[in-house]
Wavefront OBJ file of the C-alpha trace (Angstrom):
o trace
v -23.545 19.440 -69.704
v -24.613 18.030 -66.437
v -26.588 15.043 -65.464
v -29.178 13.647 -67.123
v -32.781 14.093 -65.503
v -35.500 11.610 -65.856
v -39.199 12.204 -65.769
v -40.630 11.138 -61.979
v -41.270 9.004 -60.736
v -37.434 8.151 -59.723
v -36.647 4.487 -58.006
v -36.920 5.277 -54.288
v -35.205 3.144 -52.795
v -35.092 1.769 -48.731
v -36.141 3.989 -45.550
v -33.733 5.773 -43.601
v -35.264 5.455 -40.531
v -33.911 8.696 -38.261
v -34.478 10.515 -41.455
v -37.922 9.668 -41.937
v -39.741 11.227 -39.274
v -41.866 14.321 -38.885
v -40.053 17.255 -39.913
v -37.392 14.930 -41.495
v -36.669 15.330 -45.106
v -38.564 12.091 -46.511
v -41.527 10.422 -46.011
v -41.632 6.761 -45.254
v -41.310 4.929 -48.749
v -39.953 8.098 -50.605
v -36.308 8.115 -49.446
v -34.413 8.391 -52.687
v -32.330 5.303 -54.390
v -30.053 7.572 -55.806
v -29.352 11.193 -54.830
v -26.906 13.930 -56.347
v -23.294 16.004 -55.138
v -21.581 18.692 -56.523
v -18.929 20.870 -55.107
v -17.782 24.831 -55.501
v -14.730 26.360 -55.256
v -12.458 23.767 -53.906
v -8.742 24.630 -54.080
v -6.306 22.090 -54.941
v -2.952 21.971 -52.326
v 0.569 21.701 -54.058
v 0.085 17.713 -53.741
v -2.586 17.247 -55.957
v -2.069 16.376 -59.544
v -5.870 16.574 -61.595
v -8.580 18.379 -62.646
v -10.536 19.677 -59.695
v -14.624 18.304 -59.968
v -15.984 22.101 -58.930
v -19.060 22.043 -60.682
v -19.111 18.718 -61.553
v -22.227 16.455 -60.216
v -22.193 13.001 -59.257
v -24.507 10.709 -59.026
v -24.799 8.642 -55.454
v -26.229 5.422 -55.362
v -28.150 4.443 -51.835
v -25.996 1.551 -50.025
v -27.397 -1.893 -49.568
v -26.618 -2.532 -46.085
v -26.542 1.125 -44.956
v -29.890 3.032 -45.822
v -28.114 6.311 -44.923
v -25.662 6.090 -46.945
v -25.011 7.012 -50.720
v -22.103 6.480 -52.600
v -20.156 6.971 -55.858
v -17.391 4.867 -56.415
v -15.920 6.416 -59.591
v -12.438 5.369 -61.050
v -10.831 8.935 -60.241
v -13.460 10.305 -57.503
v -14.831 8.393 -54.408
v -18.079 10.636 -52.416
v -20.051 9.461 -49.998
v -23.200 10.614 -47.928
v -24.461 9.949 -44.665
v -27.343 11.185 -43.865
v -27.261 10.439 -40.186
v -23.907 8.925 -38.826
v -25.048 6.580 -35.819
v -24.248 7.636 -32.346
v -22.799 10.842 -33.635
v -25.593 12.872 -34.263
v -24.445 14.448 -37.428
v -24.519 14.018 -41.325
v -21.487 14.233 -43.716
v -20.371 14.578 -46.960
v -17.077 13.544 -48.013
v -15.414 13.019 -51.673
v -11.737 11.610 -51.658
v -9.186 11.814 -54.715
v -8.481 7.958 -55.462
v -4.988 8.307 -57.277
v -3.720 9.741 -54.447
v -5.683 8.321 -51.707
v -6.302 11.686 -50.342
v -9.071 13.394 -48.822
v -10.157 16.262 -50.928
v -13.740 17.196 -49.267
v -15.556 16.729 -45.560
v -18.094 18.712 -44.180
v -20.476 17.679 -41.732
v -23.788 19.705 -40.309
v -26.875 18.167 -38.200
v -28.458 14.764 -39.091
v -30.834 14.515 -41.967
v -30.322 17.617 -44.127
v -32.732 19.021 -46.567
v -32.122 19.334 -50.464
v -29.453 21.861 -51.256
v -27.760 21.765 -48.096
v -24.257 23.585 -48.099
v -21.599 21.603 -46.335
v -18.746 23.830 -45.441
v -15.280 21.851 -45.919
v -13.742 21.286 -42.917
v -10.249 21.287 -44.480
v -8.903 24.242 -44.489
v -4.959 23.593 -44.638
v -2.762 20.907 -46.556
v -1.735 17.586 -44.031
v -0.114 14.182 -45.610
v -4.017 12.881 -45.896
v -5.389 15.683 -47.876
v -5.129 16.923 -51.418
v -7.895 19.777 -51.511
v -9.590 22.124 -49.627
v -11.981 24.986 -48.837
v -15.448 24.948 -50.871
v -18.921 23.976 -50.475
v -20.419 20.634 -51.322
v -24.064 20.089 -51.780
v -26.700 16.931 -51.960
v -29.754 17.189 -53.915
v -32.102 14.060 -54.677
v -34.114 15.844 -57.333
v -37.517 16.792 -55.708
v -36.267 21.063 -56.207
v -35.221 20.519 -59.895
v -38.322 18.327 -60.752
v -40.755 21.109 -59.213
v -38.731 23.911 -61.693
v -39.348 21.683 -64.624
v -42.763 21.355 -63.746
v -42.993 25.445 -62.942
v -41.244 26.281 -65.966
v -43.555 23.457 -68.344
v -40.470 22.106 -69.568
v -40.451 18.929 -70.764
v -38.996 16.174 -68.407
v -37.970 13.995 -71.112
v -34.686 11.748 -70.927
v -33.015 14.928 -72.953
v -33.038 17.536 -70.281
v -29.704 17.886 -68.466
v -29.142 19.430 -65.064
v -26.117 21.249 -63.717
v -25.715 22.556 -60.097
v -24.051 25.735 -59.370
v -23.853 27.689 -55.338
v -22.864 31.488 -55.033
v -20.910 33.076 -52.576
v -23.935 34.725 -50.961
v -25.379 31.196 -50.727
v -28.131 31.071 -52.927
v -28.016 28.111 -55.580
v -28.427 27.926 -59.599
v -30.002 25.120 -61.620
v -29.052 25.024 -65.016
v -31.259 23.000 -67.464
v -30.485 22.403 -71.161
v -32.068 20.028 -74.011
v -29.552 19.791 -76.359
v -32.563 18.317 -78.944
v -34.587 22.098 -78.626
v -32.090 24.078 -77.664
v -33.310 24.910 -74.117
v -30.679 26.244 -72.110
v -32.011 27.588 -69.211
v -30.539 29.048 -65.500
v -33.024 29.529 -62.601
v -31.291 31.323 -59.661
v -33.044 30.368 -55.908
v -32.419 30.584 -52.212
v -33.522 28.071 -49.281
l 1 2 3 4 5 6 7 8 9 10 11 12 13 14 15 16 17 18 19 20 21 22 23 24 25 26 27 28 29 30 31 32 33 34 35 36 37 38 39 40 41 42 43 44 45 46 47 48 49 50 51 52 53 54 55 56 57 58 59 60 61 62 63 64 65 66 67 68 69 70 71 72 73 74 75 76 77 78 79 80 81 82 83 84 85 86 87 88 89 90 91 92 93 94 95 96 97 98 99 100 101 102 103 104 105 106 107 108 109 110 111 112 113 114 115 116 117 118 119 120 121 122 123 124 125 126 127 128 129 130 131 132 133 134 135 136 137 138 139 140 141 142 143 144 145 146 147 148 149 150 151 152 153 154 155 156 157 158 159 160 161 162 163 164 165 166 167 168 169 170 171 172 173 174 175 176 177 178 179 180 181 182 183 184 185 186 187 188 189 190 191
């Protein structure tokens, strides 16, 4: 079903400073407190013993020392952002498979992505620290999905749902159902 989407304004939360310059993808005082992942297509190696999260989104809480950072510390999953990793000029995305202590996810691209970003996984072949591998993973703090409700007139209220989707030819689907009116809508886009 997705996660739940609330009406804006969401909680912004503290500046990332590297990210929040011109041509950056926030404006002082409207970096995100909370931003969302999902991953595609991952493929599980012999090691692995659950259910794969491809298609799954999780919800990434800014870190209170590290303004660059978001996390989710879930019980089974652990995913973290960084928006701009210092002295390494670079963002990444990474999601590791508690029980096991394994890496399943890690793709990294330039600093200070925009919305929708595909990372590429980086693992590409099982090792004794990894579980998964292959996929996309993705980071999205709302502002697209908000815009398509708005486009669309549908109502923003603390019933709509959002799920994330990518395609192979890169372009990504948003997926918003109300379970109260029966709204089940896809909207297909490229970046």
């Amino acid at each position: 079903m997705g996660i739940r989407m609330f009406p804006p304004p969401e909680p912004y939360g503290s500046d990332c400073p590297s990210c929040c310059l011109p041509g950056g993808p926030w404006l002082p005082d409207k970096v995100p407190k909370k931003i969302y992942s999902f991953f595609n297509n991952l493929e599980a190696y012999p090691v692995f013993d659950g259910i794969l999260p491809n298609g799954k989104s999780f919800i990434l809480l800014q870190h209170e020392s590290y303004p660059c950072w978001w996390v989710h510390d879930g019980s089974i999953w652990y995913v973290r952002f960084i928006a701009d990793i210092p002295g390494e000029n670079a963002s990444e995305l990474l999601l590791s498979y508690k029980p096991l202590n394994k890496l399943a996810f890690q793709g990294r691209f330039d600093p200070c992505p925009f919305e929708y970003y595909g990372f590429t996984n980086l693992i590409t072949s099982p090792s004794s620290f990894v579980c998964c591998g292959g996929g996309i993973g993705v980071v999205c703090w709302n502002s697209i999905p908000q815009d398509l409700v708005q486009a669309f007139g549908l109502n923003p209220s603390s019933d709509l749902f959002l799920e994330n989707f990518s395609h192979d030819d890169g372009s990504r689907v948003a997926k918003f159902t109300d379970l109260k009116d029966a709204t089940n809508i896809k909207i297909k886009f490229d970046l």
